[in-house]
C-alpha positions as CSV (number, residue, x, y, z in Angstrom):
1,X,-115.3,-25.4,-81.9
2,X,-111.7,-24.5,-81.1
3,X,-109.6,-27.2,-80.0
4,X,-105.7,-26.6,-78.6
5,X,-103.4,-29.7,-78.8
6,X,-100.0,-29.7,-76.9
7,X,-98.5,-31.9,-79.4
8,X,-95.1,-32.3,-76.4
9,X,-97.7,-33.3,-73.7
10,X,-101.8,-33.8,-73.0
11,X,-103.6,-31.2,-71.1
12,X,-103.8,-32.7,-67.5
13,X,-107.6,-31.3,-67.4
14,X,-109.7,-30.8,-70.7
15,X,-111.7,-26.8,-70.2
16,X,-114.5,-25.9,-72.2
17,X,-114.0,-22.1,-73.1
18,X,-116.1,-19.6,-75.2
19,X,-113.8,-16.8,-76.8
20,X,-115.4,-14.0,-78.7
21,X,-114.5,-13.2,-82.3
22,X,-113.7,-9.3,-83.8
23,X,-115.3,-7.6,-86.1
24,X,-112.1,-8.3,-87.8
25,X,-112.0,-12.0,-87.0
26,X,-109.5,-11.8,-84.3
27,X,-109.8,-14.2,-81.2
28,X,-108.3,-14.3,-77.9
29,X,-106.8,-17.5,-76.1
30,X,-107.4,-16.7,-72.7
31,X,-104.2,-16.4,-71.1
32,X,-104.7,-19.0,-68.4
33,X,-104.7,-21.7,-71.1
34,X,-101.5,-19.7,-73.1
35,X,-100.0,-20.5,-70.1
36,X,-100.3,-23.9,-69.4
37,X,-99.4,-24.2,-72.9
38,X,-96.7,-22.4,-72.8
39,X,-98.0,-20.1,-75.9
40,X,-96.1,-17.1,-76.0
41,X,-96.8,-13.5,-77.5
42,X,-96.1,-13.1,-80.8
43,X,-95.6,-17.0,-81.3
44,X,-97.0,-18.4,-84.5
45,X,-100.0,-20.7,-84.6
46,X,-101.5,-22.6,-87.6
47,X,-104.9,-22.2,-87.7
48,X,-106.7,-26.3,-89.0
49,X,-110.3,-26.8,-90.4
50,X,-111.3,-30.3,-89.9
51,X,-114.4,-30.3,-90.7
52,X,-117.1,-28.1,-88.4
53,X,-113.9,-27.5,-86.4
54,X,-111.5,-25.4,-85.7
55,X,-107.8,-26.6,-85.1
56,X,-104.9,-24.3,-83.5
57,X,-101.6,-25.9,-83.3
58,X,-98.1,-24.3,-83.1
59,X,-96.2,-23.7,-85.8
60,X,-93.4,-25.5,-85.0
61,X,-95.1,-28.6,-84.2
62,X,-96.6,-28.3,-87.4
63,X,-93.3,-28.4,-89.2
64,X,-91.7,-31.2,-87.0
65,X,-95.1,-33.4,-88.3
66,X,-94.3,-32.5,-91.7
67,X,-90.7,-33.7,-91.5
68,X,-89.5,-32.0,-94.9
69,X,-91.2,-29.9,-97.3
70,X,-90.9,-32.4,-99.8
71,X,-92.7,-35.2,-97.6
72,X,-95.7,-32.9,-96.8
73,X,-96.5,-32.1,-99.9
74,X,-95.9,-35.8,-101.1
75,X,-98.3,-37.0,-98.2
76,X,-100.8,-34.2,-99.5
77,X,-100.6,-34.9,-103.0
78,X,-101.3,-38.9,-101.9
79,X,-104.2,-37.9,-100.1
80,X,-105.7,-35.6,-102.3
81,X,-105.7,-38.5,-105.1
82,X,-106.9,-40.6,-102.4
83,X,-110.1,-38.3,-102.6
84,X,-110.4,-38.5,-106.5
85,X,-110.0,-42.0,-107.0
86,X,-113.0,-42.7,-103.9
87,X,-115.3,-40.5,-106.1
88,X,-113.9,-42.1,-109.8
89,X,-117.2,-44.6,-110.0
90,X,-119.1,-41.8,-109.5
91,X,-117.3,-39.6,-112.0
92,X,-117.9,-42.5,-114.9
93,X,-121.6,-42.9,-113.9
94,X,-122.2,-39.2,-114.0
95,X,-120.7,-38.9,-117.4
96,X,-122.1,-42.4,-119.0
97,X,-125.4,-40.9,-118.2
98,X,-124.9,-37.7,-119.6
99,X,-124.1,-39.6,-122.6
């Protein structure tokens, strides 16, 4: 699933749209939605997996979210020990039983 967010403004409609994939695993954004996105050639997107989907945002928005460097990779470093410590019971069982 490919999703495009405005991040300035919401879509006044929500479209469903299939777009094909190349053999090189290029895709299109057909140029009606470009439009009423404002996306411009040669403008950078960032490309998100959030779970079974797919995620295009603009770059720029991107780095407004992230503030500074320094804060995005704080907030990512947070969330990623976040993960570990959920699975840490889970750790200890696995290795008290292996004991």
């Amino acid at each position: 699933m490919i999703i495009l967010i405005d991040m300035n403004r919401m879509p006044a409609k929500e479209r469903i749209r299939t777009v094909n994939i190349s053999e090189r695993g290029q895709l299109v954004v057909p140029e009606d939605i470009r439009k009423d996105l404002g996306i411009k050639g040669e403008e950078t997107l960032v490309l998100i997996e959030k779970g079974d989907e797919i995620v295009l945002k603009r770059e720029s928005d991107v780095l407004k979210m992230m503030g500074s460097e320094d804060a995005f990779w704080k907030t990512l470093s947070e969330k990623i020990m976040e993960r570990a410590w959920e699975k840490e019971d889970e750790i200890w069982d696995s290795i008290s039983k292996a004991s």
